[in-house]
C-alpha positions in Angstrom: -52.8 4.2 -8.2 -54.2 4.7 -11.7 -54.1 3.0 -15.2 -52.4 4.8 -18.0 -52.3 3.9 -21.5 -48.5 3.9 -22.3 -46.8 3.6 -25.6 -46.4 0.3 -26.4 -44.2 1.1 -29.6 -41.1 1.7 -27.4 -41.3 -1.1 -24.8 -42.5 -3.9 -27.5 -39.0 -3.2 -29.9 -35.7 -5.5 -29.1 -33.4 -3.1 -26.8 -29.9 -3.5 -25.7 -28.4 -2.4 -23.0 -25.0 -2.5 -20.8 -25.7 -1.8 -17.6 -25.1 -3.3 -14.7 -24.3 -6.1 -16.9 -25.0 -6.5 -21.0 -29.2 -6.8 -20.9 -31.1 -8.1 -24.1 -34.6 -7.1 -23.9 -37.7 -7.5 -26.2 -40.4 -9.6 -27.5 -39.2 -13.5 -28.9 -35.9 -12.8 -28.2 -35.4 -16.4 -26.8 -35.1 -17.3 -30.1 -31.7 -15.3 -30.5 -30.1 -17.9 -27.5 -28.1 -19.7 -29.8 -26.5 -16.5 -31.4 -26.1 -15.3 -27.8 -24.3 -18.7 -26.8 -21.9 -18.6 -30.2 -20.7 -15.2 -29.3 -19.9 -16.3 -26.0 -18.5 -19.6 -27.0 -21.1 -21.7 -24.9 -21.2 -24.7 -26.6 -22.5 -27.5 -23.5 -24.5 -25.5 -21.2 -26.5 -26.9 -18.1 -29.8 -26.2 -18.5 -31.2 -24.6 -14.6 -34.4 -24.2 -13.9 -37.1 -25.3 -10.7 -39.1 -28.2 -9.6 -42.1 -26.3 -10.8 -41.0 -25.0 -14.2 -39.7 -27.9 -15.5 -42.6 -29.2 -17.6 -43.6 -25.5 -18.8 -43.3 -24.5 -22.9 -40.2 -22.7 -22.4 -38.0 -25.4 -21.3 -39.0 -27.2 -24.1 -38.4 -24.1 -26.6 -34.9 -23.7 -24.8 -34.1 -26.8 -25.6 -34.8 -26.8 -29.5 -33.6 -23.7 -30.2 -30.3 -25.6 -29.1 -30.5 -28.8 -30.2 -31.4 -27.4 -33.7 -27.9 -25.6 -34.0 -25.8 -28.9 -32.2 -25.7 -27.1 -29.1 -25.6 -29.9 -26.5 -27.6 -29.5 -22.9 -28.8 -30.9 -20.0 -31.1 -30.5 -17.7 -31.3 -29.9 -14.0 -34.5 -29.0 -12.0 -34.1 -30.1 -8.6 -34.6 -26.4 -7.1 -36.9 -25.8 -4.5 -39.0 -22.6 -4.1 -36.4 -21.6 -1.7 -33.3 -23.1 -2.9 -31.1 -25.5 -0.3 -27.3 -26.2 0.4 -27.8 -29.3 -1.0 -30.1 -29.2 -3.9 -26.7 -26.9 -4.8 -24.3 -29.7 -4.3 -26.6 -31.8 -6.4 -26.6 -29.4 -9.0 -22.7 -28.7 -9.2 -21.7 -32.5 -9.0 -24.1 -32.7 -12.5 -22.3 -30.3 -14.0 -18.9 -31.6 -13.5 -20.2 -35.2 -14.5 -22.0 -33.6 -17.7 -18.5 -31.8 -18.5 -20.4 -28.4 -18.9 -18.8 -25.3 -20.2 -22.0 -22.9 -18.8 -25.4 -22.3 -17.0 -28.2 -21.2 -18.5 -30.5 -20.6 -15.9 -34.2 -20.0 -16.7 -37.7 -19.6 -14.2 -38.3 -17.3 -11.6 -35.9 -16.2 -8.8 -35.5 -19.7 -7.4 -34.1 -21.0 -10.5 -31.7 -17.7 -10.4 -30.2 -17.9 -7.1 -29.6 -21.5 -7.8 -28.0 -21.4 -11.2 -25.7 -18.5 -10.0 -24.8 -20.7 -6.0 -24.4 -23.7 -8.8 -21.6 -21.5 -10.8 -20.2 -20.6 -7.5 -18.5 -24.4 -6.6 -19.3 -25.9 -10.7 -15.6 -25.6 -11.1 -13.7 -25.8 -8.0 -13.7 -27.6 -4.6 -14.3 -24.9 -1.7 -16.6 -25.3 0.4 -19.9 -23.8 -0.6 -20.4 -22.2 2.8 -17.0 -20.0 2.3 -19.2 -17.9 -0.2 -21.4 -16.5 2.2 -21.7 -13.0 1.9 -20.1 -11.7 4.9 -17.3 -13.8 4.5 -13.9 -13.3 3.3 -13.8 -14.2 -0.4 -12.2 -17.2 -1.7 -9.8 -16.6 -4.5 -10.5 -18.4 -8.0 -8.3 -19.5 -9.8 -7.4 -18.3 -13.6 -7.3 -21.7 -14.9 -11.0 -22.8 -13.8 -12.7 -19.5 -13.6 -16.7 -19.7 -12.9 -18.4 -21.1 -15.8 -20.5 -18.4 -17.8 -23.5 -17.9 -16.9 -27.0 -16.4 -19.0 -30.1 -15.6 -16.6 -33.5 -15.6 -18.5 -36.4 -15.2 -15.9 -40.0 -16.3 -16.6 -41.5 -14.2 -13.7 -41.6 -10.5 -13.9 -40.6 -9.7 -9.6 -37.1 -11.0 -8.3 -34.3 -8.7 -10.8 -32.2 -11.3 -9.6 -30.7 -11.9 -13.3 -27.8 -9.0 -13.2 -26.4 -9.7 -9.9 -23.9 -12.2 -8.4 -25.3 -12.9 -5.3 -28.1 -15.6 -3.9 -30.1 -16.6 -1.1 -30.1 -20.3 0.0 -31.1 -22.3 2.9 -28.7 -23.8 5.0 -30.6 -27.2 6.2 -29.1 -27.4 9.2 -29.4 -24.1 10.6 -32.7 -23.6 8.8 -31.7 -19.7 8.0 -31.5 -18.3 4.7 -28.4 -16.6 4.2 -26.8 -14.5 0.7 -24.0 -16.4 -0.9 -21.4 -14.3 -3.2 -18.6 -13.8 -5.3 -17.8 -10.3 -6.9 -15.8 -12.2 -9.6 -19.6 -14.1 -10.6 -21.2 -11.8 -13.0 -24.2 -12.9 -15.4 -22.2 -13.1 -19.1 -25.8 -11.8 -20.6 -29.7 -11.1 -18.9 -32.0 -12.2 -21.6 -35.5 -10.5 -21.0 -38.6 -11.7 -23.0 -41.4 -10.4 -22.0 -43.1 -13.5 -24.0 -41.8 -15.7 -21.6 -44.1 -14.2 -18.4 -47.6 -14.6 -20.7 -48.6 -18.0 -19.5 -48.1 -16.8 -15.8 -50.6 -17.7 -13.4 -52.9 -14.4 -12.3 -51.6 -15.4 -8.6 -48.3 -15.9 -9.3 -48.1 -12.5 -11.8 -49.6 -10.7 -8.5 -47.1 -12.0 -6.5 -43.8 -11.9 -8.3 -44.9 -7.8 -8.8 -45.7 -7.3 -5.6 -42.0 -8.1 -5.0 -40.9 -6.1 -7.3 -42.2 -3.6 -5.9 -41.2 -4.4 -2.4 -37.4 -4.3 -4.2 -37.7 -1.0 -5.1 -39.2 0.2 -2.0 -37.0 -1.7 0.4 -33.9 -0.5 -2.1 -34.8 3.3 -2.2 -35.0 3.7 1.7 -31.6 2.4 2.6 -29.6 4.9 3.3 -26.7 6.6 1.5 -26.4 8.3 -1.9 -26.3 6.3 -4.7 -28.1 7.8 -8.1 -28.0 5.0 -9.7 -29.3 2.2 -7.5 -32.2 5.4 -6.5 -32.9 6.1 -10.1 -33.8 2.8 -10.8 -35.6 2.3 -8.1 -37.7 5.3 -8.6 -38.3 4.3 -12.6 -39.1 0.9 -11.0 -41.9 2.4 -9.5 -43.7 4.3 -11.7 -43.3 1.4 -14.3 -45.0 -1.0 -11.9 -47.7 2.0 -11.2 -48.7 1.4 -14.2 -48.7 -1.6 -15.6 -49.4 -3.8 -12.4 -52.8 -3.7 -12.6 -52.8 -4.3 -16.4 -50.9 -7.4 -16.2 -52.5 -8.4 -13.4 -56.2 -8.1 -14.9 -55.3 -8.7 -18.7 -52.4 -11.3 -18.8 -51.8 -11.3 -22.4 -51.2 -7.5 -22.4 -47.8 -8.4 -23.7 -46.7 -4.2 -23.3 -47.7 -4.5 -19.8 -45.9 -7.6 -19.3 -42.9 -5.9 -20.3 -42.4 -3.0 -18.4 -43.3 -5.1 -15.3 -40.2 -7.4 -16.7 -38.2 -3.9 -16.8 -39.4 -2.8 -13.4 -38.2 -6.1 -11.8 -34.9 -6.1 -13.3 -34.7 -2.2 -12.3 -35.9 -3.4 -8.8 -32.7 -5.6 -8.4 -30.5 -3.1 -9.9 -32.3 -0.8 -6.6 -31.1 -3.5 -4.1 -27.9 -3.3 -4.6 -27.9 -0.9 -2.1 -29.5 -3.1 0.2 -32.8 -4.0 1.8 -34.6 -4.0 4.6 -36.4 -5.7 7.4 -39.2 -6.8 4.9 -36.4 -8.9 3.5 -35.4 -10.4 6.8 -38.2 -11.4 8.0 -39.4 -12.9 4.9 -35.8 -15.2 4.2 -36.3 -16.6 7.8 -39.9 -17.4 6.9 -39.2 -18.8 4.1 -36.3 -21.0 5.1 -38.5 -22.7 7.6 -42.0 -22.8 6.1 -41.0 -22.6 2.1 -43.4 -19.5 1.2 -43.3 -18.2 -1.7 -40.5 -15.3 -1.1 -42.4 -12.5 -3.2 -46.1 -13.4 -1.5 -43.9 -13.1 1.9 -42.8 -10.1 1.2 -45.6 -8.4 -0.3 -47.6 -9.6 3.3 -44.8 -7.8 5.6 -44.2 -4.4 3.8 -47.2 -2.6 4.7 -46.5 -3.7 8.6 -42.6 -2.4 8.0 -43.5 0.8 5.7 -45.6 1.6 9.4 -41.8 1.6 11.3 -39.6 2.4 8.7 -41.3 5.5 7.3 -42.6 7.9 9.5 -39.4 9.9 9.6 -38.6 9.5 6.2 -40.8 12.2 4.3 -38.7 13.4 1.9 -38.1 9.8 0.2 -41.9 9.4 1.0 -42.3 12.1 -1.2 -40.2 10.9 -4.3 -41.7 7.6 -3.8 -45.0 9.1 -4.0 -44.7 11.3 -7.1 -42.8 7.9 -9.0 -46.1 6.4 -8.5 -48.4 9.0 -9.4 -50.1 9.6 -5.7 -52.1 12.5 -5.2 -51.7 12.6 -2.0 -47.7 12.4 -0.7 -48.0 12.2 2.8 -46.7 9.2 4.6 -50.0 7.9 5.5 -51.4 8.2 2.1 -48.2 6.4 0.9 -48.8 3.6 3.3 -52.4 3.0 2.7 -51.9 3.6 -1.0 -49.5 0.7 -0.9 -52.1 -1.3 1.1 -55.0 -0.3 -1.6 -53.0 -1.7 -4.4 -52.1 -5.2 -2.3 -55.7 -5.0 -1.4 -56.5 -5.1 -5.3 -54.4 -8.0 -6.2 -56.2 -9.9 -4.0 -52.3 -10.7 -1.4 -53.3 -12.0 1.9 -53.8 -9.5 4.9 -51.6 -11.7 7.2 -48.7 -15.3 7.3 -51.3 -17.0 9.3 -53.1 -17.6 6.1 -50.5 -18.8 4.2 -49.4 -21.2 7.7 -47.1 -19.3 9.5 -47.9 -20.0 13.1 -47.5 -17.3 15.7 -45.5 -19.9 18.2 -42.4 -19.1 15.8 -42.6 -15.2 16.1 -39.7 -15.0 18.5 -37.4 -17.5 17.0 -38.0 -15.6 13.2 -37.2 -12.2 14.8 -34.0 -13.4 16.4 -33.0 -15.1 13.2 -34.2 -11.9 11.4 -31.8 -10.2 13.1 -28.9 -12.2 11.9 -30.1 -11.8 8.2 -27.5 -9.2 6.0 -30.5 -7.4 5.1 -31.7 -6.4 8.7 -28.1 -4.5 8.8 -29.3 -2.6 6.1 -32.7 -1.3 7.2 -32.8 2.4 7.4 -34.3 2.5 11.2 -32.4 0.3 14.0 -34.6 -1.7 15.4 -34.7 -4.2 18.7 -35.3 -7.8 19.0 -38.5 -6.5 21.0 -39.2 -4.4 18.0 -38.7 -7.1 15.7 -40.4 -9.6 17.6 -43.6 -7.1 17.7 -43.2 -6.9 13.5 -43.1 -10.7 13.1 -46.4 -11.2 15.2 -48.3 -8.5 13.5 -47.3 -10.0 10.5 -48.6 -13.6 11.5 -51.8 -11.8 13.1 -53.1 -9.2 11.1 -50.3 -7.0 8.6 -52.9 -4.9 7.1 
């Protein structure tokens, strides 16, 4: 993968767009949240965010921006790395006692999937667990529809801000599984590039590595859909590019931005699906809280080695959306590896204290996840099994 110089003059003006959902993207446009709110009559919105983000600059900007036009807000924080069934009761009991009209919800893809499970019971009494993907869905009622809901992400890798569906951790089980409803759409997906400039070098690595593990994953499922491929294919040759530059010059404020555009695109891509990277990494994270885009990012090269090999033609696409020479699936694959290599992501889970006594209890949960169902190769629990252990051992 190279550098290019691209044209900042396009990708650092305000743009506006509709699809999946209505996207406001550009530079400062944070400060525009209270116009945003007015036009969607929002006047008492719960403020979501994570544990970790809660003391950062752009909580605090949030909330003067809205406090400056007699918006009232509150805030809620208690969101784990990998959000849990009951941080989300927490979270839905403040908003009925706060008598909130909306969610704002504003960090990286934690604080997302929370603030969209939160919207899911904010309003109603069923059960959380009867929005679980796979499920039947519950029918809301006209009279206390979800609240509406504004995603703003700080971290340029999870696109989870245009759909309606999140991952959370049921406690008991200790899974991760992908909670939904197809009447909980974002009312706006506010993209500021400004917002991802104070990002950690690690965390910036990270995040993009999962974005580009979205658009892989989401490109490979089977079936034709343009739209979901397009994206996905734009996703990676933005990330080509500008990876490295946000990586190794953090206030390159252009690069920061298209990585912010290849994320959301990367989502938009996985609404086709995903893959066994995915479903390995939820049950990982459920029981040892990684980070879910440094899980990923570990697993994908050790995945790309089953998944691909019969999949040249996509291999090929892939390739050319990122520039390779060389569009072989071996090149692809090492390519990948090269560019993990060079933002500095651990070679295997044992680093980051995934033991290899779980390998066989991941794999069967693995199997379980909505995501495995989705992986364009069938694969075997022994199969599985043997992917979760070279994983833990030694993925690249």
């Amino acid at each position: 993968m190279r550098n290019f110089e691209i044209d900042s003059s396009e990708i650092l003006k305000p743009q506006d767009w509709a699809f999946p959902i209505p996207i406001s993207y550009g530079p400062g446009r944070l400060s525009e949240i209270v116009k945003f709110c007015e036009s969607l009559e929002i006047k008492n919105p719960l403020i979501v965010t994570d544990r970790g983000s809660k003391e950062l600059p752009f909580i605090e900007k949030l909330k003067r921006f809205l406090i400056q036009s007699n918006i009232g807000s509150d805030l809620f924080f208690e969101i784990s790395p990998n959000p849990r069934d009951d941080e989300i009761a927490n979270g839905s009991s403040k908003f009925r006692a706060g008598k909130h009209d909306s969610i704002i919800t504003i960090g990286g893809g934690s604080a997302m999937d929370g603030g969209k499970a939160i919207c899911l019971t904010a309003n109603n009494d069923i059960p959380f667990w009867d929005f679980e993907f796979e499920q039947p869905s519950p029918k809301i009622s006209k009279d206390n529809p979800f609240p509406k809901l504004i995603c703003i992400p700080t971290t340029a890798g999870t696109g989870a801000e245009t759909d309606s569906t999140a991952m959370v951790t049921h406690l008991k089980k200790r899974m991760k599984f992908c909670i939904s409803h197809p009447e909980l759409k974002p009312a706006l997906a506010l993209l500021d590039p400004e917002l991802t400039l104070q990002l950690p070098v690690s965390l910036t690595a990270w995040t993009g590595a999962d974005a580009m593990t979205h658009a892989i994953e989401g490109y490979c499922v089977s079936g034709f859909n343009p739209m979901c491929d397009g994206a996905a294919l734009e996703s990676l040759s933005l990330i080509s590019k500008n990876l490295y530059l946000a990586v190794e010059e953090p206030q390159n404020l252009a690069a920061r931005g298209s990585m912010l555009v290849a994320s959301c695109l990367g989502g938009i891509a996985f609404l086709k699906g995903l893959g066994l990277v995915h479903a390995i990494s939820h049950m990982v994270g459920a029981e040892y809280n990684t980070h879910h885009g440094l899980t990923n990012a570990i697993v994908l090269p050790v995945v790309l080695r089953f998944n691909l090999p019969t999949m040249e033609e996509k291999v090929k696409r892939m390739s050319e959306a990122m520039q390779f020479d060389d569009h072989s699936v071996e090149s692809f694959i090492s390519n990948i590896e090269k560019i993990l290599d060079r933002i500095q992501i651990p070679q295997s889970l044992s680093e980051i204290g995934v033991p290899e006594s779980c390998a066989a209890r991941i794999a069967e949960k693995a199997m379980q996840d909505l995501a495995y169902a989705t992986n364009p190769r069938l694969a075997t629990f022994e199969e599985v099994h043997k992917l979760v252990l070279a994983s833990i051992k030694k993925a690249r």
